[in-house]
Backbone as JSON, one array per atom type, in Angstrom:
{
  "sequence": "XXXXXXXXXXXXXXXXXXXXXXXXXXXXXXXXXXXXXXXXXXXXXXXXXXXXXXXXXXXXXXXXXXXXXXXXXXXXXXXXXXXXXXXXXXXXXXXXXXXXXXXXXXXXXXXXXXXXXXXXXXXXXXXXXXXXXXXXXXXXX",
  "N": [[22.9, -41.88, 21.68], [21.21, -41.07, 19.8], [18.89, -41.15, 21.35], [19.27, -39.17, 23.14], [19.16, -36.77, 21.77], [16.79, -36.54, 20.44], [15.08, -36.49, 23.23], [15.97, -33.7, 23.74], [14.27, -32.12, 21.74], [11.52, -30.03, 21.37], [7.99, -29.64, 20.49], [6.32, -27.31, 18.66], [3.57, -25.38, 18.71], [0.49, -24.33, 16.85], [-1.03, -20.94, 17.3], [-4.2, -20.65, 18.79], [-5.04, -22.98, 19.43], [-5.2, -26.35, 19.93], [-3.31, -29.29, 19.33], [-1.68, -30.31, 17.32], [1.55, -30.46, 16.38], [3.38, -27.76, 14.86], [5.81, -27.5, 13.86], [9.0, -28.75, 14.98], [11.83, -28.39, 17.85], [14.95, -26.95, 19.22], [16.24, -26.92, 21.97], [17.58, -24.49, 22.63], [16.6, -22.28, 20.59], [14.0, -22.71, 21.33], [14.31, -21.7, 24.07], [15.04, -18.85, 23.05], [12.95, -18.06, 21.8], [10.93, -18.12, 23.48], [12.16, -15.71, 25.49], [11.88, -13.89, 24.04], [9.4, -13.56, 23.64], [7.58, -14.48, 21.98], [6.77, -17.41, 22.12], [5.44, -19.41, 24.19], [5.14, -21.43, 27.18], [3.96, -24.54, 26.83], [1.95, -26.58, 29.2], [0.84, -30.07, 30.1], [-2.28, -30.42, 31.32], [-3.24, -32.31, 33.44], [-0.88, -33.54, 34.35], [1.41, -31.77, 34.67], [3.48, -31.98, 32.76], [5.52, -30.81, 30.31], [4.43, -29.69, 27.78], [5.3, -28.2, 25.22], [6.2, -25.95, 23.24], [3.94, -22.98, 22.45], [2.84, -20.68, 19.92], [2.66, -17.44, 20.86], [-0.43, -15.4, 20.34], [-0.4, -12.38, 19.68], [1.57, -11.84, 18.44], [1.8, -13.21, 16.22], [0.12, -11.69, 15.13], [0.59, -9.75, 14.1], [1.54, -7.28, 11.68], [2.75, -5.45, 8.78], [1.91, -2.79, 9.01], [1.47, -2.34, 11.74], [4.3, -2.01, 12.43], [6.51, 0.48, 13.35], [6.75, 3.49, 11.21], [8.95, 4.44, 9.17], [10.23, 7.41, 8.04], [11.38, 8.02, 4.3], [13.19, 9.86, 1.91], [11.82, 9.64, -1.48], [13.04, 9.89, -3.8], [16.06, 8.86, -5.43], [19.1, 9.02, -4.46], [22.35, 10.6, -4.62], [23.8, 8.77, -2.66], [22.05, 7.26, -1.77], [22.41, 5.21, -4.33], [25.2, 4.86, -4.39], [25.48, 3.07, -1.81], [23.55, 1.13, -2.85], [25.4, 0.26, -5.03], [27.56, -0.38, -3.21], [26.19, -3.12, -2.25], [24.66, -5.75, -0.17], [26.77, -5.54, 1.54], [26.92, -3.4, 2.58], [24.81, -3.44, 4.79], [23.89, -3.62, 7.71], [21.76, -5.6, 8.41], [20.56, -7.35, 6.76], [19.35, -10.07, 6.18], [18.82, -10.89, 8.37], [17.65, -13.2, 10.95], [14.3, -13.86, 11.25], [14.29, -13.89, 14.21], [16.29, -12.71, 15.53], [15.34, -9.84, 14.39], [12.8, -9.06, 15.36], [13.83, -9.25, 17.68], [15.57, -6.7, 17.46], [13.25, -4.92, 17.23], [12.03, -5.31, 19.71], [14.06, -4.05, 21.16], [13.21, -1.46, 20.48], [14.84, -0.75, 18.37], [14.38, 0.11, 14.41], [13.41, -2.97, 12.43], [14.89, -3.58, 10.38], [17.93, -1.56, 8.93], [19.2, 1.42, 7.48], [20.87, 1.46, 5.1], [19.48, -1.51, 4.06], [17.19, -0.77, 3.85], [17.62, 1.43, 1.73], [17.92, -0.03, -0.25], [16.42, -1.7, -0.65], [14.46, 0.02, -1.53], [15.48, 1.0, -4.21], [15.68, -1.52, -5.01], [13.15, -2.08, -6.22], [12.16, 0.72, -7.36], [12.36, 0.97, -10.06], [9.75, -0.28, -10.99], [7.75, 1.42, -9.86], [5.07, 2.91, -10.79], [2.45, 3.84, -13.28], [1.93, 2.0, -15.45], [0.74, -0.98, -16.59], [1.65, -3.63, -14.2], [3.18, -2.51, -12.54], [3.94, -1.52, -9.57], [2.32, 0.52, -8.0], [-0.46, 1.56, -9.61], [-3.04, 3.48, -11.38], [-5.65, 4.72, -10.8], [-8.96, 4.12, -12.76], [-10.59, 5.98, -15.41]],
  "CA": [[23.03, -40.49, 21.29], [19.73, -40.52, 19.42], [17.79, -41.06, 21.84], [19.47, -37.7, 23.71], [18.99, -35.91, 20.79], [14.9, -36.56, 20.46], [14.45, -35.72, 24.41], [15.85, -32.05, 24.1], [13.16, -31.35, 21.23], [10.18, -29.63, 21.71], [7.36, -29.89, 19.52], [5.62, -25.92, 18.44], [1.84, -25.55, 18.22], [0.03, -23.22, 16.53], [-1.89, -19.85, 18.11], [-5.53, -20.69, 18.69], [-6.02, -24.26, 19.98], [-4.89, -27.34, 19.45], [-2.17, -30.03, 19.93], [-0.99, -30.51, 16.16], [2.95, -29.76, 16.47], [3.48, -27.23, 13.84], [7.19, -27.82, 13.7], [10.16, -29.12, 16.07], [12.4, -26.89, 17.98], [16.16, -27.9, 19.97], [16.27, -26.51, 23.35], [18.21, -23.01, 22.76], [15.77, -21.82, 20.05], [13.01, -22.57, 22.24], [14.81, -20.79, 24.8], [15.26, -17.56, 22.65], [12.15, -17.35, 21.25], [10.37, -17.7, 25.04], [12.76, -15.25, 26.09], [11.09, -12.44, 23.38], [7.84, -13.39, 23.8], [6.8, -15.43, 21.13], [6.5, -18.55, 22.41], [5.05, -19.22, 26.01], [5.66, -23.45, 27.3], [2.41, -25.03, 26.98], [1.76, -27.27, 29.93], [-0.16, -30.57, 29.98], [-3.33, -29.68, 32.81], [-3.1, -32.96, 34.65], [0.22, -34.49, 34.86], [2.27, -30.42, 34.54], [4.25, -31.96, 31.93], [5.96, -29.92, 29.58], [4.06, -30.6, 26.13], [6.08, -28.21, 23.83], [5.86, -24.7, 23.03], [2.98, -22.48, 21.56], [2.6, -19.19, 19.7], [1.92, -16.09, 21.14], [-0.68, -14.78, 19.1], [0.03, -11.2, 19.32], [3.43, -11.71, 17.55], [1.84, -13.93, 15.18], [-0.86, -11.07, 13.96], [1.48, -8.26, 13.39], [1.54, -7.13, 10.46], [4.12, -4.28, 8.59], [0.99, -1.45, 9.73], [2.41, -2.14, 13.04], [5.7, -1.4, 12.9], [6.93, 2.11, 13.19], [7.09, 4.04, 9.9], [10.15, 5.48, 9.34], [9.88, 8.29, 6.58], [12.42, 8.06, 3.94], [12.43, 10.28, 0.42], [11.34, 8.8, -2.71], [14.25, 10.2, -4.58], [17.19, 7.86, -5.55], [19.74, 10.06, -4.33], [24.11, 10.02, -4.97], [24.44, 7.93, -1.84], [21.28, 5.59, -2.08], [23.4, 4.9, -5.15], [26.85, 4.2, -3.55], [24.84, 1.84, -1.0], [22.7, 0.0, -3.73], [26.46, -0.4, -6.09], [28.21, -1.89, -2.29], [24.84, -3.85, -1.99], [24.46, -5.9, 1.01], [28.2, -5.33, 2.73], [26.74, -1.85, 3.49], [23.71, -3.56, 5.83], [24.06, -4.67, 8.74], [20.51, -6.81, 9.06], [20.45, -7.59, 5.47], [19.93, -11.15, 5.9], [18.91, -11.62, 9.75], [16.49, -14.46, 11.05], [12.68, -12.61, 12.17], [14.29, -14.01, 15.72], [16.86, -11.31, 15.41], [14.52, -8.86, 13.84], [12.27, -9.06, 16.15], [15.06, -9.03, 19.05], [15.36, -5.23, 17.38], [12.53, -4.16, 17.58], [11.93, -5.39, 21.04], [15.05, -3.01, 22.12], [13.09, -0.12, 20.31], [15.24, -0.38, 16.9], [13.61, -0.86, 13.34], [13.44, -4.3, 12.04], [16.18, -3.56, 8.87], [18.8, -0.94, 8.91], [19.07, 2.2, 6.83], [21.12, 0.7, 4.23], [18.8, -2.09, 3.88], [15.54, 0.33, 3.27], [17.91, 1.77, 0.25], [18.89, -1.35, -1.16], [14.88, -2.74, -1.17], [13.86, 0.52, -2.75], [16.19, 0.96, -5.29], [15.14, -2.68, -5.8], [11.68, -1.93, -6.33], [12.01, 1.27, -7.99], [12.07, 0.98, -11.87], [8.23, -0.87, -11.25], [6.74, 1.98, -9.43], [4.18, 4.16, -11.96], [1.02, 3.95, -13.61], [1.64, 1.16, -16.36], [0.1, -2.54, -16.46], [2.58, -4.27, -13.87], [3.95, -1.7, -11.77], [3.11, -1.36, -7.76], [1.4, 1.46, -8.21], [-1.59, 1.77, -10.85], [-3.75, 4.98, -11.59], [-7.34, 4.97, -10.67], [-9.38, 3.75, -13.82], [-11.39, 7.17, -14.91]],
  "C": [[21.76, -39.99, 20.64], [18.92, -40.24, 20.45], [17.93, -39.64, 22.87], [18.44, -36.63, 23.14], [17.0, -35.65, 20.71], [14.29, -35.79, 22.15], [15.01, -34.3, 23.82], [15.0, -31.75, 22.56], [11.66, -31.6, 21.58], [9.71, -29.32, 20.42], [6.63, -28.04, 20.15], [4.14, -26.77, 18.24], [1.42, -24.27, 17.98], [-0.41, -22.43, 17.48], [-3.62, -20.57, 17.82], [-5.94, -21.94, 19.2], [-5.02, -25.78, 19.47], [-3.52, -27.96, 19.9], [-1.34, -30.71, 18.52], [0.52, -30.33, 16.26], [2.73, -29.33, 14.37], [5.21, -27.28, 13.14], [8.37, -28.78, 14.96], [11.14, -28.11, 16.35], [13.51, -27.52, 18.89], [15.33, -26.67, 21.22], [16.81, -24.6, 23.3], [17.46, -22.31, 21.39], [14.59, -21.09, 20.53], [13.02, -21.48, 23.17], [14.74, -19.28, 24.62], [13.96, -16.97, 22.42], [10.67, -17.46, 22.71], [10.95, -16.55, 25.33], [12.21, -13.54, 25.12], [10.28, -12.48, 22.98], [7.31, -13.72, 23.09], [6.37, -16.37, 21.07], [6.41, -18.53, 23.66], [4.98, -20.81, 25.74], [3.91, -23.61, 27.37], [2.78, -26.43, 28.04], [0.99, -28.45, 29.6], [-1.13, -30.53, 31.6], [-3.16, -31.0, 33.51], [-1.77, -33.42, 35.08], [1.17, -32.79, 35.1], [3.38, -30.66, 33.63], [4.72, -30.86, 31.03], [5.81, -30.47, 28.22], [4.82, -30.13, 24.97], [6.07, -26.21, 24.34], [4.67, -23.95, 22.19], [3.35, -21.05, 21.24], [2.18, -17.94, 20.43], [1.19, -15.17, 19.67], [-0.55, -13.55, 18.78], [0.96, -11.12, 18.56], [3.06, -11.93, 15.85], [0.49, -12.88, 13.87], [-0.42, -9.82, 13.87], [1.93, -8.41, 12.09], [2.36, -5.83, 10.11], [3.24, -2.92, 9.15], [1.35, -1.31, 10.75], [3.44, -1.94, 13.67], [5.8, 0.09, 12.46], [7.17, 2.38, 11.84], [8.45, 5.06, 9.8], [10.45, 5.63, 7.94], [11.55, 8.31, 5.94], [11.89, 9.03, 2.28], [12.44, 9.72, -0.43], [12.53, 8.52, -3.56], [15.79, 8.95, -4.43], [18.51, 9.27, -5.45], [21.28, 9.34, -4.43], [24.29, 9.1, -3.53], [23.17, 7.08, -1.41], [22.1, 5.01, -3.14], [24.48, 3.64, -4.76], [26.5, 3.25, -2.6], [24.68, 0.86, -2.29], [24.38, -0.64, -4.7], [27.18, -1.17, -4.66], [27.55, -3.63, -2.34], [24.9, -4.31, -0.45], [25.39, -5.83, 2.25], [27.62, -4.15, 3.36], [25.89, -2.13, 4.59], [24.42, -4.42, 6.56], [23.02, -5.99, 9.37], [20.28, -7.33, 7.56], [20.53, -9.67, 5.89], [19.34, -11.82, 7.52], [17.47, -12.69, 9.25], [15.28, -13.39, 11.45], [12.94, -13.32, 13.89], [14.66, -12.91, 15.51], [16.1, -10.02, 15.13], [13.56, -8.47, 15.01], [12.86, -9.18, 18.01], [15.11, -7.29, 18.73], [14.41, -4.57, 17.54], [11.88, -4.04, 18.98], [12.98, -4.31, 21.41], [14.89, -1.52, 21.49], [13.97, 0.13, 19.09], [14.47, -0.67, 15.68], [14.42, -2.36, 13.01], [14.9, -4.02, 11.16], [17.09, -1.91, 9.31], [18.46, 0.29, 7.59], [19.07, 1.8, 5.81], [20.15, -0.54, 3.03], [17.69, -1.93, 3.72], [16.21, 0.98, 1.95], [17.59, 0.52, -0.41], [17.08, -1.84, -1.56], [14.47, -1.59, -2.23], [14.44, 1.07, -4.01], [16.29, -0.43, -6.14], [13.72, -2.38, -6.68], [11.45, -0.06, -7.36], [11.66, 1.89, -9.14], [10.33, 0.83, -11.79], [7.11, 0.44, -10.43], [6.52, 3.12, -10.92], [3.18, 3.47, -12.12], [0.53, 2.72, -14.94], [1.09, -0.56, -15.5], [1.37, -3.22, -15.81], [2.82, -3.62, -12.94], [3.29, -1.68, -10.32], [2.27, -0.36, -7.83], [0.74, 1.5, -9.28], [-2.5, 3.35, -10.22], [-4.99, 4.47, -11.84], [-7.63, 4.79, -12.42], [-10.48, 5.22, -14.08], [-12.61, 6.92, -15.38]]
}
């Protein structure tokens, strides 16, 4: 049974070169994350073996500038509220894997859910201003 178990994993390799395995992966992982373009099968060139899987580096150099901005107001309003007191029952991605996440935005949805854009900034709220600590600071004059 072990020895099953060891054939169906495939060894990951980084973006850029190399034959390091960066992790291990079962068979229906692999599967998923070929299937939305993050991983392409790396071949070996003489025998056509199947050495593992690698990165797609496009996936791997996106960054949040690249995802769609979707404008929300600053204001903590009566039903950011009533979200932030449910907390995470109100989201529906609150919690996914970046497969999933990245399964949404492949079908043209944002990454997180409405809900789940309250809930972070009503996390993050109290710390925004101009004191020592806060996300935002004020130009030194």
């Amino acid at each position: 049974m072990a020895k099953r178990q060891k054939s169906e994993e495939f060894k990951v390799f980084a973006d850029g070169g190399g034959y390091h395995p960066i992790r291990r992966t079962g068979a229906e992982e692999a599967r998923l994350n070929e299937a939305l373009g993050v991983w392409r099968r790396e071949y070996d060139q003489q025998t056509g073996r199947l050495l593992g899987f690698r990165l797609v580096g496009a996936e791997i150099d996106k960054v949040d500038a690249d995802l769609p901005h979707i404008g929300a107001p600053v204001a903590i309003s009566r039903t950011v509220m009533e979200v932030t007191v449910e907390g995470t029952r109100a989201s529906h991605t609150f919690g996914l894997c970046e497969r999933d996440r990245l399964q949404r935005i492949k079908d043209g949805k944002p990454p997180e859910d409405w809900a789940e854009r309250q809930l972070q900034k009503a996390r993050v709220y109290g710390k925004v201003g101009a004191a020592r600590g806060d996300i935002l600071t004020a130009w030194p004059r």
